[in-house]
C-alpha positions in Angstrom: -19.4 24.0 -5.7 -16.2 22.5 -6.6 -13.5 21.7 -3.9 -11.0 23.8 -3.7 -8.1 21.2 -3.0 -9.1 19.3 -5.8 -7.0 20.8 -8.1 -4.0 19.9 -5.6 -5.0 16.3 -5.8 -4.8 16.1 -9.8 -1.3 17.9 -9.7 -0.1 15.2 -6.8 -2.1 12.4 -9.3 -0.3 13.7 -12.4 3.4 13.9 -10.5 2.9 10.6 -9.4 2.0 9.3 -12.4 5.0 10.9 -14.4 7.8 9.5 -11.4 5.9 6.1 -11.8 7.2 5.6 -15.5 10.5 4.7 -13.9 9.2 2.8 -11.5 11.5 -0.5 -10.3 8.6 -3.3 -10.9 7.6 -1.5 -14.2 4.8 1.3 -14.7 1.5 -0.9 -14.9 2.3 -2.3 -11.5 2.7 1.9 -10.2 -0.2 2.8 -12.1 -2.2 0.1 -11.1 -1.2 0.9 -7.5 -1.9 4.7 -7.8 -5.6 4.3 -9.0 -6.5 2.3 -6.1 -5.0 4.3 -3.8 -6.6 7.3 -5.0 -10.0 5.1 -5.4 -9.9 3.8 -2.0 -9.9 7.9 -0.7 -12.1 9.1 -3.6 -15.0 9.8 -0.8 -13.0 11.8 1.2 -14.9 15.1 2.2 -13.1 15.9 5.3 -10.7 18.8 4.0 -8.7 18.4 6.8 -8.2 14.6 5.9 -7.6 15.7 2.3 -4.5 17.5 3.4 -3.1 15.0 5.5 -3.4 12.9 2.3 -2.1 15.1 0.0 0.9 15.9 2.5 1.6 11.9 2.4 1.4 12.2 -1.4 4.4 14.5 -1.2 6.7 12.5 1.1 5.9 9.4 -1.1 6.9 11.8 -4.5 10.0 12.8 -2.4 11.0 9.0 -1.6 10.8 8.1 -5.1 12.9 11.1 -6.0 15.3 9.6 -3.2 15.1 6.2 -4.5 15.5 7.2 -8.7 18.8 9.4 -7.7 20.3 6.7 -5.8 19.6 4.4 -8.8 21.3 6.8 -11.1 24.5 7.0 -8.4 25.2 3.5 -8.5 25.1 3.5 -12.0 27.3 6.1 -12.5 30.0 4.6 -9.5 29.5 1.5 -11.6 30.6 3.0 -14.6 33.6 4.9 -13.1 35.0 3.8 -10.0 36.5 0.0 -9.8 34.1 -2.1 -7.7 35.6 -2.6 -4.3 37.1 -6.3 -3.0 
């Protein structure tokens, strides 16, 4: 019998792995970092623990959400505003 929360782990996998591709320190280093993440829980049974995981999977997709937009802001005050003195 399949777990049912698995299917919610590959969907947090797959978002992380799409916001990686923007990634600061480059893709490889995010990808490299996701696998063993996910390989150091991979014998997680507890489904309780699983959800507490997954939940941290979602405030780490939201803090890279935080982190890309405020890359694109200062980019964009860089293009239009005069830097400050």
């Amino acid at each position: 019998m399949a777990n049912p929360l698995r299917g919610e782990v590959i969907r947090l996998y797959k978002n992380l792995l799409y916001l990686g591709r923007e990634y600061p320190q480059g893709s490889a280093y995010f990808r490299q970092r996701l696998k063993s993440a996910f390989m150091k829980n991979k014998d997680v049974t507890d489904p309780d623990k699983i959800k507490k995981l997954v939940a941290r999977g979602d405030f780490v997709i939201k803090e890279l959400e935080a982190l890309y937009f405020l890359r694109k802001y200062r980019a964009m005050k860089k293009r239009y505003y005069e830097p400050d003195k």
